[in-house]
PDB file of the backbone (N, CA, C, O) and the ligand in Angstrom, with CONECT records:
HET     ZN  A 101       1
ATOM      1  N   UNK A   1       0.848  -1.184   0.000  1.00  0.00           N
ATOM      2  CA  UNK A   1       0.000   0.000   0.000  1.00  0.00           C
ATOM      3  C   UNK A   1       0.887   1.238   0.000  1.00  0.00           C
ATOM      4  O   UNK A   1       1.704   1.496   0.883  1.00  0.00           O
ATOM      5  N   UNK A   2       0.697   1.814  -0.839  1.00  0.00           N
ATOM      6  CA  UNK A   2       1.539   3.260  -0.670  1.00  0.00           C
ATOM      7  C   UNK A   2       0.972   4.379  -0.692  1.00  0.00           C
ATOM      8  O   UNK A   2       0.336   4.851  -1.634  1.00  0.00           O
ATOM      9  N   UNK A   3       1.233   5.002   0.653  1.00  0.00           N
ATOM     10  CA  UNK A   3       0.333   6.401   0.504  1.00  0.00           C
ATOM     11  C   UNK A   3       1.529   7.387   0.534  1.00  0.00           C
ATOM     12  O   UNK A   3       2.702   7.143   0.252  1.00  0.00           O
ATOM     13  N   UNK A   4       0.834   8.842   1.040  1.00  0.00           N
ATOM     14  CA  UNK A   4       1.942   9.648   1.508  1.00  0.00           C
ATOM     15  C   UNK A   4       1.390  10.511   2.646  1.00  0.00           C
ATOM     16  O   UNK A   4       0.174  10.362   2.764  1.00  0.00           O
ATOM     17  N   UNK A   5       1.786  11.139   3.282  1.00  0.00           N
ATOM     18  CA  UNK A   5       1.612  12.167   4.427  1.00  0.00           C
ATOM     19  C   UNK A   5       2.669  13.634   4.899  1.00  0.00           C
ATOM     20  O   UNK A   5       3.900  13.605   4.911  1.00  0.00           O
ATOM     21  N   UNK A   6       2.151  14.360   5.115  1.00  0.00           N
ATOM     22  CA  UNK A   6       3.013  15.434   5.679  1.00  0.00           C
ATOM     23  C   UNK A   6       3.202  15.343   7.261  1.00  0.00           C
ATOM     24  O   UNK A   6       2.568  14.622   8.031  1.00  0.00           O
ATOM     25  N   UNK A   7       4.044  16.086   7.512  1.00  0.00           N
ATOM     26  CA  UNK A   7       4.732  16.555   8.462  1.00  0.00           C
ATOM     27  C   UNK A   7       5.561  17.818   8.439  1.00  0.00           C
ATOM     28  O   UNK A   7       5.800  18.413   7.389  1.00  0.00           O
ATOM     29  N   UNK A   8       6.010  18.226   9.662  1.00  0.00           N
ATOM     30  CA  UNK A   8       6.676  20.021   9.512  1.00  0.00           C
ATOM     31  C   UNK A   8       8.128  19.000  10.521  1.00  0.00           C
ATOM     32  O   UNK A   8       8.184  18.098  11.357  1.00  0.00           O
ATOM     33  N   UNK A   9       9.148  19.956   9.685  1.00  0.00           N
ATOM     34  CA  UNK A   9      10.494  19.506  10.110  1.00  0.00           C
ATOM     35  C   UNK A   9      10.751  20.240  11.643  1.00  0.00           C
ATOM     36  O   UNK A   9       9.865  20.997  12.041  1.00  0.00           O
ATOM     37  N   UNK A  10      11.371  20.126  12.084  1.00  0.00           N
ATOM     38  CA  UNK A  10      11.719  20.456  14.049  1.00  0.00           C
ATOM     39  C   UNK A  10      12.531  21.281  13.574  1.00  0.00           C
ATOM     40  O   UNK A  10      12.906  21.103  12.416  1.00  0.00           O
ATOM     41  N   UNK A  11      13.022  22.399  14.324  1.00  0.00           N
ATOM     42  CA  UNK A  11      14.367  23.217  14.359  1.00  0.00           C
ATOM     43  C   UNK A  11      15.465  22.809  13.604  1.00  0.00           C
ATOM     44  O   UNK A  11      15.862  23.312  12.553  1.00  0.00           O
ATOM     45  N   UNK A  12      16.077  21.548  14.412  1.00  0.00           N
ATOM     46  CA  UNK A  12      17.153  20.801  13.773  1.00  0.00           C
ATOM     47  C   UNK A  12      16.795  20.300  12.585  1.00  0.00           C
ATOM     48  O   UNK A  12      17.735  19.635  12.149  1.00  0.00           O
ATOM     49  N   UNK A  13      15.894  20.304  11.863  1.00  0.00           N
ATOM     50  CA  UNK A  13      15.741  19.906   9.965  1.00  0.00           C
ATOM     51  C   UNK A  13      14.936  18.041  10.313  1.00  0.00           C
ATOM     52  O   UNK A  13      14.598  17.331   9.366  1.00  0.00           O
ATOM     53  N   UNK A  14      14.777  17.574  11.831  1.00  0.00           N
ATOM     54  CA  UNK A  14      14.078  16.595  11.833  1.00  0.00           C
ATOM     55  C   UNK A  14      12.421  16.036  11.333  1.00  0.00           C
ATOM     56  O   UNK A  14      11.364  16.633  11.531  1.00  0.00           O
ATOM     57  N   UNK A  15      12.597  14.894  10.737  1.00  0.00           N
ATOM     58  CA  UNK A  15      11.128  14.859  10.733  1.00  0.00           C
ATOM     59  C   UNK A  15      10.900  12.555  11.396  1.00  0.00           C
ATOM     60  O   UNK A  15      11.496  11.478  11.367  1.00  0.00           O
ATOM     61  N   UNK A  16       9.782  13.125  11.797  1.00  0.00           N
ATOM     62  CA  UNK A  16       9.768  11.657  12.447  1.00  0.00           C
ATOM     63  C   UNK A  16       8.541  10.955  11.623  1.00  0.00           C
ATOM     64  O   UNK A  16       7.322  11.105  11.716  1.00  0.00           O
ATOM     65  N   UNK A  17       9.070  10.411  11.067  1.00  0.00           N
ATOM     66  CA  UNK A  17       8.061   9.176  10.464  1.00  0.00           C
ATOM     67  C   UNK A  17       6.906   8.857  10.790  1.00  0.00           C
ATOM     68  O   UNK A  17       6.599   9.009  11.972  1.00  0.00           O
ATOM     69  N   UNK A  18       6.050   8.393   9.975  1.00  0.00           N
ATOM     70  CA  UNK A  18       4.728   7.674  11.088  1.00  0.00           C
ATOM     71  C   UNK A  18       4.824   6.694  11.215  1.00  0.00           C
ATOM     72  O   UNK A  18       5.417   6.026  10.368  1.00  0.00           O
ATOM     73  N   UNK A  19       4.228   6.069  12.462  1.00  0.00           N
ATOM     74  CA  UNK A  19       4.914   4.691  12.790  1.00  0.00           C
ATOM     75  C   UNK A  19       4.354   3.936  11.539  1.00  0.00           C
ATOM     76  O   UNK A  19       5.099   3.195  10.898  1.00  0.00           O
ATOM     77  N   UNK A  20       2.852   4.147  11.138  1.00  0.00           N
ATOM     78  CA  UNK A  20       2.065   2.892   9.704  1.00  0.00           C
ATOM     79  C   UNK A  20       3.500   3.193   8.907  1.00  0.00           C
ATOM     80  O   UNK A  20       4.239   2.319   9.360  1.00  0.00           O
ATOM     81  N   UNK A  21       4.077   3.778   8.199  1.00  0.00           N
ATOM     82  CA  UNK A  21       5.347   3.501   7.338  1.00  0.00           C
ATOM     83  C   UNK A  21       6.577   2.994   7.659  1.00  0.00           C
ATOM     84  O   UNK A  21       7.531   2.624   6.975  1.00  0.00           O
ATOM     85  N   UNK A  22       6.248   3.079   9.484  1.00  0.00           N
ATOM     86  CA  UNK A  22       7.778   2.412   9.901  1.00  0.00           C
ATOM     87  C   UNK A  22       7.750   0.997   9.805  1.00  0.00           C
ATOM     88  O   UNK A  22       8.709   0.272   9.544  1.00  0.00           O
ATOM     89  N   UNK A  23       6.307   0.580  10.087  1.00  0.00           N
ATOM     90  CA  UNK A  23       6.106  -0.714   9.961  1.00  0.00           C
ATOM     91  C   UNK A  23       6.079  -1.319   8.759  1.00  0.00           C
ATOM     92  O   UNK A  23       6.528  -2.447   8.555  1.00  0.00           O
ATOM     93  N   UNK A  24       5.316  -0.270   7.540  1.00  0.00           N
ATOM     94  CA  UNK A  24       5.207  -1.218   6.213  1.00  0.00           C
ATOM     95  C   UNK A  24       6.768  -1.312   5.928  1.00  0.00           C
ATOM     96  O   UNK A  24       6.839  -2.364   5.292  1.00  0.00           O
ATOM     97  N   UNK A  25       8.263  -0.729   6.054  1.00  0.00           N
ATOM     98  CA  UNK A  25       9.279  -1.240   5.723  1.00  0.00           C
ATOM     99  C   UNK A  25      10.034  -2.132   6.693  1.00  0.00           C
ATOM    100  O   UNK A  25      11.024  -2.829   6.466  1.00  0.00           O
ATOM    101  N   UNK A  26       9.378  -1.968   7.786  1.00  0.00           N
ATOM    102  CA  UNK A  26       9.984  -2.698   8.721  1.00  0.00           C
ATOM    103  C   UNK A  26      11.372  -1.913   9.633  1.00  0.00           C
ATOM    104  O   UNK A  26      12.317  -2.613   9.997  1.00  0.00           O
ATOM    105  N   UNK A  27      11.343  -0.781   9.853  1.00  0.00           N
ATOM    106  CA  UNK A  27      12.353   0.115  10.088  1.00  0.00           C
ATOM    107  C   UNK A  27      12.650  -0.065  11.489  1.00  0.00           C
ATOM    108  O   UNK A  27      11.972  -0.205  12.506  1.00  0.00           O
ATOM    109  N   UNK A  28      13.791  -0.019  11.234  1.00  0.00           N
ATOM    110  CA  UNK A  28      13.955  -0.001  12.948  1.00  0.00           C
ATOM    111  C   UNK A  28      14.823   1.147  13.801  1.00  0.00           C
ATOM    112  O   UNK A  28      15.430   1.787  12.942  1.00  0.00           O
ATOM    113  N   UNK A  29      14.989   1.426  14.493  1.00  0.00           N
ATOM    114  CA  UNK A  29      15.953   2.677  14.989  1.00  0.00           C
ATOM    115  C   UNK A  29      17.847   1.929  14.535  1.00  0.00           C
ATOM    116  O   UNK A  29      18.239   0.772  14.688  1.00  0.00           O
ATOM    117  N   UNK A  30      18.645   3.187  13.955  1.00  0.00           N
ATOM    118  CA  UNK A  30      19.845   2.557  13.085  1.00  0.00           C
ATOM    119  C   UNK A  30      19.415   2.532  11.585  1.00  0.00           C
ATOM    120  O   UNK A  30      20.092   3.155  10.768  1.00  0.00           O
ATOM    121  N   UNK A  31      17.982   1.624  11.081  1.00  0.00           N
ATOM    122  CA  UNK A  31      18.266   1.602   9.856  1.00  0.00           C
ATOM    123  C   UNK A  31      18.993   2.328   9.635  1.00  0.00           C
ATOM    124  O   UNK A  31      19.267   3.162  10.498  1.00  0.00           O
ATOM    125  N   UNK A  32      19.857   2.354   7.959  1.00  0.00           N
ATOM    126  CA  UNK A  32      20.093   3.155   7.285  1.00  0.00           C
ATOM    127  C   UNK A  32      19.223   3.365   5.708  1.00  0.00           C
ATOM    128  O   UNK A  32      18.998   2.560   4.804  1.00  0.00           O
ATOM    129  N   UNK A  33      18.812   5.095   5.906  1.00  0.00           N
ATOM    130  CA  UNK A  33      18.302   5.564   4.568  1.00  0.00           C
ATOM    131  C   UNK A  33      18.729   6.035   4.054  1.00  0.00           C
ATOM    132  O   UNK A  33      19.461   6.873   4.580  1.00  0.00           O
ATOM    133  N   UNK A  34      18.693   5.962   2.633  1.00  0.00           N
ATOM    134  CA  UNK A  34      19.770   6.412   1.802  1.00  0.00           C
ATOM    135  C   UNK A  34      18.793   7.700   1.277  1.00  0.00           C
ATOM    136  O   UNK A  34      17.616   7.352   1.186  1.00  0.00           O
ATOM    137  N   UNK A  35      19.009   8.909   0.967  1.00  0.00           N
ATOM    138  CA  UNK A  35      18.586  10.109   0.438  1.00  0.00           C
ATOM    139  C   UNK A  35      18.345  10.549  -0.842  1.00  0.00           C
ATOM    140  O   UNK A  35      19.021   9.727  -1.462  1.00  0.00           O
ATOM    141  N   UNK A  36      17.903  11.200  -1.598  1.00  0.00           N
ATOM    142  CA  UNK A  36      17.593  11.380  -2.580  1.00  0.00           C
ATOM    143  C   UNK A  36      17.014  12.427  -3.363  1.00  0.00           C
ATOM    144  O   UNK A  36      15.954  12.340  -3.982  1.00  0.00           O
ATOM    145  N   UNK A  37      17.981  13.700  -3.285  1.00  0.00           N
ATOM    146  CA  UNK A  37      17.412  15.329  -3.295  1.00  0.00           C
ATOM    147  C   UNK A  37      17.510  15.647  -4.663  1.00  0.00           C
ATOM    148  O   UNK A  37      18.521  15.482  -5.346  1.00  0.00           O
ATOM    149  N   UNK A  38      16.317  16.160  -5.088  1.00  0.00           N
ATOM    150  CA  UNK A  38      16.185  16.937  -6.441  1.00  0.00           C
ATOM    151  C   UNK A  38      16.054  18.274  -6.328  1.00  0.00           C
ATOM    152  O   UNK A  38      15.146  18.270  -5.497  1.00  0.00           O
ATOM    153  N   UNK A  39      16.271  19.427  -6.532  1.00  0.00           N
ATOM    154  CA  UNK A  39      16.257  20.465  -5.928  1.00  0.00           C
ATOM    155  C   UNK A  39      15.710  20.918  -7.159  1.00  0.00           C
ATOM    156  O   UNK A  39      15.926  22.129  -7.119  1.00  0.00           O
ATOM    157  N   UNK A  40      15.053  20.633  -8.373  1.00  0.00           N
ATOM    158  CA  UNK A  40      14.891  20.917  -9.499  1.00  0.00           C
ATOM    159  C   UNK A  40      13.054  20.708  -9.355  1.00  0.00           C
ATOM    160  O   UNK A  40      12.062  21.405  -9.568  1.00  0.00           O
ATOM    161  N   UNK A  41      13.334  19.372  -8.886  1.00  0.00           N
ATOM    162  CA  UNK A  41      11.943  19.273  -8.517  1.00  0.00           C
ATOM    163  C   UNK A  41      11.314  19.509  -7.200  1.00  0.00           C
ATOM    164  O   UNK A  41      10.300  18.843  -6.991  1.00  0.00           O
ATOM    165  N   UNK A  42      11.662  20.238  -6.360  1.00  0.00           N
ATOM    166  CA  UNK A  42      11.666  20.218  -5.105  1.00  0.00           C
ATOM    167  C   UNK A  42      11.356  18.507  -4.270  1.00  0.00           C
ATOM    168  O   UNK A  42      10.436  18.533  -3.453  1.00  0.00           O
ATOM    169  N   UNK A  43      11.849  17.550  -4.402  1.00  0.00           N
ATOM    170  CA  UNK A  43      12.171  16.541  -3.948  1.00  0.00           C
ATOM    171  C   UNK A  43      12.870  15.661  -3.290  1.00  0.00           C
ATOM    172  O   UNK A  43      13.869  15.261  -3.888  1.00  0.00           O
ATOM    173  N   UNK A  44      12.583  15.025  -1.766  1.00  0.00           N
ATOM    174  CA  UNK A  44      13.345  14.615  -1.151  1.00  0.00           C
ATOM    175  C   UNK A  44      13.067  12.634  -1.191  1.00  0.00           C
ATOM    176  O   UNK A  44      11.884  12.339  -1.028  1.00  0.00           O
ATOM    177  N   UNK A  45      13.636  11.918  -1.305  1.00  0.00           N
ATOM    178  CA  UNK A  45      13.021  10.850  -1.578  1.00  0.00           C
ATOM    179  C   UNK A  45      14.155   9.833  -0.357  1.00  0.00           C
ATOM    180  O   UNK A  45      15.319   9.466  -0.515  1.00  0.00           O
ATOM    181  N   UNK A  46      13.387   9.669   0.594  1.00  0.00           N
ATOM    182  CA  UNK A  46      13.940   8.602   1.534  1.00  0.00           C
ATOM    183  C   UNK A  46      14.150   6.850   1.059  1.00  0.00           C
ATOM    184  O   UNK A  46      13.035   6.424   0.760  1.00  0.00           O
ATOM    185  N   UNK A  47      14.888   6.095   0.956  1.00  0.00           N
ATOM    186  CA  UNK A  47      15.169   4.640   0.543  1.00  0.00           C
ATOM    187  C   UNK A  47      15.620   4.123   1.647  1.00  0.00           C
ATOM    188  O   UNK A  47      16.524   4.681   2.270  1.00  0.00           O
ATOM    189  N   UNK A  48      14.913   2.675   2.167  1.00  0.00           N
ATOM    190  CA  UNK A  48      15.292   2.008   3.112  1.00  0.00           C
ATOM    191  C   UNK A  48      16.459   1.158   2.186  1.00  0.00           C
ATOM    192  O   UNK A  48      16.113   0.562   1.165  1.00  0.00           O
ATOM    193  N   UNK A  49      17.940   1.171   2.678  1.00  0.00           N
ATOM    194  CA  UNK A  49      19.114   0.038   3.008  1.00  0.00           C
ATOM    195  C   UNK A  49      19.424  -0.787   2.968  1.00  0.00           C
ATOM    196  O   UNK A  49      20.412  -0.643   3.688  1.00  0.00           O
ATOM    197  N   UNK A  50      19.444  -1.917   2.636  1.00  0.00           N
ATOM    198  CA  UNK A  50      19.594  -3.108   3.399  1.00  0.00           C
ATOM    199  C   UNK A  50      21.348  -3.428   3.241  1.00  0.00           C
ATOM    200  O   UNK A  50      22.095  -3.400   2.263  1.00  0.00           O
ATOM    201  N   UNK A  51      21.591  -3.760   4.805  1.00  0.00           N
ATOM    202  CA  UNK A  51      22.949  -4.149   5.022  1.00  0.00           C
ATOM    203  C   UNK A  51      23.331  -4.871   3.969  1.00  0.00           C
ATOM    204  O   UNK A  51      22.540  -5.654   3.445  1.00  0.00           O
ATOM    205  N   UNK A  52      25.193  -4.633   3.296  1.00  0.00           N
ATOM    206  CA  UNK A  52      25.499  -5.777   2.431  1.00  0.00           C
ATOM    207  C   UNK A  52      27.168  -5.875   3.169  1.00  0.00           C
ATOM    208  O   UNK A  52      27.418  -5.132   4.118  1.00  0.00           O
ATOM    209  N   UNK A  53      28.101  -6.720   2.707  1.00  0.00           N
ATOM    210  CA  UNK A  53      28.954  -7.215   3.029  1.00  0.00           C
ATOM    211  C   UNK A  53      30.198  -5.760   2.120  1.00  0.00           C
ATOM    212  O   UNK A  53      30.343  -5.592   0.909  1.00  0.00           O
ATOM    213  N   UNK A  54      30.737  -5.126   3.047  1.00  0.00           N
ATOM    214  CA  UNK A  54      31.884  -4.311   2.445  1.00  0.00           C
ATOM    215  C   UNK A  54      31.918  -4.877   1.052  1.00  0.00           C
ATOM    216  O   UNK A  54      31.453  -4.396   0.019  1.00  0.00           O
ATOM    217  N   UNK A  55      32.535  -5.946   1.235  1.00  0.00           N
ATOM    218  CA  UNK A  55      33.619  -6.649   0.202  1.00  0.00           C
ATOM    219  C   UNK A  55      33.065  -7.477  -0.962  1.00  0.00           C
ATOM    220  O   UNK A  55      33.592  -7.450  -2.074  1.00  0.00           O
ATOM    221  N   UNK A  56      31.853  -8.304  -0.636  1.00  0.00           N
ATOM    222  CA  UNK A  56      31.207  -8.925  -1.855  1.00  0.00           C
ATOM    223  C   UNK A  56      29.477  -8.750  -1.925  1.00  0.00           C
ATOM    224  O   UNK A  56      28.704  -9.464  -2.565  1.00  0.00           O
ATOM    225  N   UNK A  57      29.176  -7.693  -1.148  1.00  0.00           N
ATOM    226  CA  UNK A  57      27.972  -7.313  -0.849  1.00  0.00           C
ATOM    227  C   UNK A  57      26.868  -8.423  -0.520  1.00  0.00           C
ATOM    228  O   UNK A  57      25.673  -8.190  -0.703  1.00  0.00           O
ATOM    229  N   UNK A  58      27.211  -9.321  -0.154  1.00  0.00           N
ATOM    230  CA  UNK A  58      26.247 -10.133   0.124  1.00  0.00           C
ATOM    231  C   UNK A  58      25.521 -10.292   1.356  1.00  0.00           C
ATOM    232  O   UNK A  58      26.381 -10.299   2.237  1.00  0.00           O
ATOM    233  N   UNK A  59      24.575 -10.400   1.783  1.00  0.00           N
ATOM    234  CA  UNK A  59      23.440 -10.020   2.642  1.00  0.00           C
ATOM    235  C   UNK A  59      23.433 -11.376   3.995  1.00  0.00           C
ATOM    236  O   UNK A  59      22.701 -11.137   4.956  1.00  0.00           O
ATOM    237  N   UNK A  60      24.060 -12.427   4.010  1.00  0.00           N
ATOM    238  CA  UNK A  60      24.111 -13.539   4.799  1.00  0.00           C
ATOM    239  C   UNK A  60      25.117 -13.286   5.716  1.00  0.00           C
ATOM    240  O   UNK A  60      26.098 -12.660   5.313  1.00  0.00           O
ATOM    241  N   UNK A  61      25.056 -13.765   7.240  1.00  0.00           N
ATOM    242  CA  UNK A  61      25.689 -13.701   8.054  1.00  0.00           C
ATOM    243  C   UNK A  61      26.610 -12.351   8.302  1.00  0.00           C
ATOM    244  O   UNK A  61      27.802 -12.635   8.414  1.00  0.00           O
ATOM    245  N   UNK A  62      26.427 -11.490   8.369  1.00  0.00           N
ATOM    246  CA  UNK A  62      26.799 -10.037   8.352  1.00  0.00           C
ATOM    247  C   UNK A  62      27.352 -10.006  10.011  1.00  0.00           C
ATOM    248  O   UNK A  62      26.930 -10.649  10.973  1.00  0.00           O
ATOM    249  N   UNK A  63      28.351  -9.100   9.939  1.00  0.00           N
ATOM    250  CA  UNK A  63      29.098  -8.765  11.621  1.00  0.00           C
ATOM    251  C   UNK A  63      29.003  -7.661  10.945  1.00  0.00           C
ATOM    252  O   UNK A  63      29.073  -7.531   9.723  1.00  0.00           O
ATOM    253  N   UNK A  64      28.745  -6.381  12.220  1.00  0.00           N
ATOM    254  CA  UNK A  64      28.729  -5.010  11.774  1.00  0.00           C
ATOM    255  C   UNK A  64      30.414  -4.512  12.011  1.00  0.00           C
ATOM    256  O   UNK A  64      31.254  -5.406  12.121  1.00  0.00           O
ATOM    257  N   UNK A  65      30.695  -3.569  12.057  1.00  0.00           N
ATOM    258  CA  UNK A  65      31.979  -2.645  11.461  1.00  0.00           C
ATOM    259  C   UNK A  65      31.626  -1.313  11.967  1.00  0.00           C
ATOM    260  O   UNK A  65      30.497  -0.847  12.120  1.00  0.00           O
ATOM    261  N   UNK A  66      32.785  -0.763  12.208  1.00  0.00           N
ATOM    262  CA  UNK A  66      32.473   1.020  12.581  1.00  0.00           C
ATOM    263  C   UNK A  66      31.808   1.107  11.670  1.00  0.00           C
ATOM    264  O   UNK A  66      31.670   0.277  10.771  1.00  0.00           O
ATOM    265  N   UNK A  67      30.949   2.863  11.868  1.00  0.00           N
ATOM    266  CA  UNK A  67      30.545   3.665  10.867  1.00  0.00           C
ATOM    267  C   UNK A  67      28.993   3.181   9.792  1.00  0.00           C
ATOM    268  O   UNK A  67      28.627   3.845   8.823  1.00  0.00           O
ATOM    269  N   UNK A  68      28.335   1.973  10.261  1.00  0.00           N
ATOM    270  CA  UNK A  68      27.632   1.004   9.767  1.00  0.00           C
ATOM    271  C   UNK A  68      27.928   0.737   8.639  1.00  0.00           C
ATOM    272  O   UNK A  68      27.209   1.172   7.740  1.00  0.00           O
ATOM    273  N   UNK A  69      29.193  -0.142   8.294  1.00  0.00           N
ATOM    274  CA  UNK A  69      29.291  -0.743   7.504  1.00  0.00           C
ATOM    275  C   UNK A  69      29.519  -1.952   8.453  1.00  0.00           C
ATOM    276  O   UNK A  69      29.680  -2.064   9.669  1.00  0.00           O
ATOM    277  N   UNK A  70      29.447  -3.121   7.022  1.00  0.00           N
ATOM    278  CA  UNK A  70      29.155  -4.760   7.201  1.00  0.00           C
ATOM    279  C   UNK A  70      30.452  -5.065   7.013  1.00  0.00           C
ATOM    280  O   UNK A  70      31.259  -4.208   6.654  1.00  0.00           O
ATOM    281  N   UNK A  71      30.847  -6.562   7.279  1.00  0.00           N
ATOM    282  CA  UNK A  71      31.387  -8.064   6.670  1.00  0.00           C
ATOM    283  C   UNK A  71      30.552  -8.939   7.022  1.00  0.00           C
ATOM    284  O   UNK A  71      29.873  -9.069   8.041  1.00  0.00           O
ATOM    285  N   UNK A  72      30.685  -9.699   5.832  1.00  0.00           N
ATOM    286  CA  UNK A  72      29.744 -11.359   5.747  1.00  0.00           C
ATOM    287  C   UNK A  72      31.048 -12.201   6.644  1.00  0.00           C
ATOM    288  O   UNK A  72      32.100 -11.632   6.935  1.00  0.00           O
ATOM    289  N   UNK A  73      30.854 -13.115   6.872  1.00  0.00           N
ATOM    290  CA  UNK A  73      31.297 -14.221   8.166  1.00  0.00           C
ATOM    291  C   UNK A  73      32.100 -14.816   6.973  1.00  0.00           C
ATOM    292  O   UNK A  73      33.293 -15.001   7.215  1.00  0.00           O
ATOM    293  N   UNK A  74      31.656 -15.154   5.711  1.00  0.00           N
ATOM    294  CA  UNK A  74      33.198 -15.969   4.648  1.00  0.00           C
ATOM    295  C   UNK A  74      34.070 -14.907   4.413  1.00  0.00           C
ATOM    296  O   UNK A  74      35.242 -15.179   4.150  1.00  0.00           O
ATOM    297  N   UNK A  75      33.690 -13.694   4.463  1.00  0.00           N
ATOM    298  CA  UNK A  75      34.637 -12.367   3.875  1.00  0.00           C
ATOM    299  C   UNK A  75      36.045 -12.469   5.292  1.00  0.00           C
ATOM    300  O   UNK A  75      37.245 -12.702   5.150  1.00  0.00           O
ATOM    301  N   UNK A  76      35.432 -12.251   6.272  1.00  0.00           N
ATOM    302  CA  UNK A  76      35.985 -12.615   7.335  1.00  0.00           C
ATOM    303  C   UNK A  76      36.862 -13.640   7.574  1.00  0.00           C
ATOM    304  O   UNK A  76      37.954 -13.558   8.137  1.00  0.00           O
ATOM    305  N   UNK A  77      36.353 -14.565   7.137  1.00  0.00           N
ATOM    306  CA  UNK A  77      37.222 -15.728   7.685  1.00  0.00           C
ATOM    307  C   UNK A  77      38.528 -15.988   6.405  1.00  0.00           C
ATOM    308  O   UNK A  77      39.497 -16.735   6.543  1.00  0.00           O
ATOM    309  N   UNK A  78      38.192 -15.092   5.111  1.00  0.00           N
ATOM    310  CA  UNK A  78      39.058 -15.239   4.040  1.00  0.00           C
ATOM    311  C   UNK A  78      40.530 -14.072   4.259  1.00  0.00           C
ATOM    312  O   UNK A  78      41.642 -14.027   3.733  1.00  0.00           O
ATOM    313  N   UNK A  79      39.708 -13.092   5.486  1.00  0.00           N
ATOM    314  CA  UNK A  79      40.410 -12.003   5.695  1.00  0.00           C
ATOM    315  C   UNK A  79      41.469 -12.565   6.810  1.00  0.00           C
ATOM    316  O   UNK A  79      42.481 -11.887   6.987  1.00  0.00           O
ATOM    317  N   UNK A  80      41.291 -13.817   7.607  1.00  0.00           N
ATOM    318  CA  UNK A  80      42.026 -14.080   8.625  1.00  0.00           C
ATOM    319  C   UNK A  80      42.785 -15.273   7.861  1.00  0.00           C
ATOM    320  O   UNK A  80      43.517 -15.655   8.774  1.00  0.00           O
ATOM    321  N   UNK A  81      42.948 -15.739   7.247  1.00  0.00           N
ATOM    322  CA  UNK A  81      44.070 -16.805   6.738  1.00  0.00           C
ATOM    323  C   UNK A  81      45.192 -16.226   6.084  1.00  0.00           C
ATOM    324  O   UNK A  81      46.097 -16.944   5.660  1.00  0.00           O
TER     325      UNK A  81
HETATM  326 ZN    ZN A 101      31.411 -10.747   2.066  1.00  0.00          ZN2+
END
């Protein structure tokens, strides 16, 4: 289902989601969203993330890393031999 809704940004440029959209992506506090500014069209376009592996981007067995980046658990274990 895709709708849309407003909101007014806070001082600091925040805006808080409604929870019905936090749930249809499944968001959790951390996600990461990736951004998406058109300034042509006046457009801001939020994209939910999904963790991938630094090194071969793959989405299985993930250990997190400073800065939220990933390694997958074979990337790892190829990195220690
Ligand atoms: Zn990997």
């Amino acid at each position: 289902m895709e709708y849309n809704f407003e909101r007014s940004l806070d001082e600091l440029g925040r805006v808080v989601l409604p929870v019905d959209g936090r749930r249809a992506l499944a968001l959790r506090e951390g996600d990461i969203l990736s951004v998406q500014v058109d300034p042509q069209q006046q457009t801001l376009i939020l994209k939910k993330q999904t963790p991938s592996c630094l090194i071969c981007r793959g989405t299985e067995n993930l250990r997190p890393l400073p800065n939220r980046t990933w390694l997958c658990k074979a990337c790892i274990n190829n990195l220690n031999k």
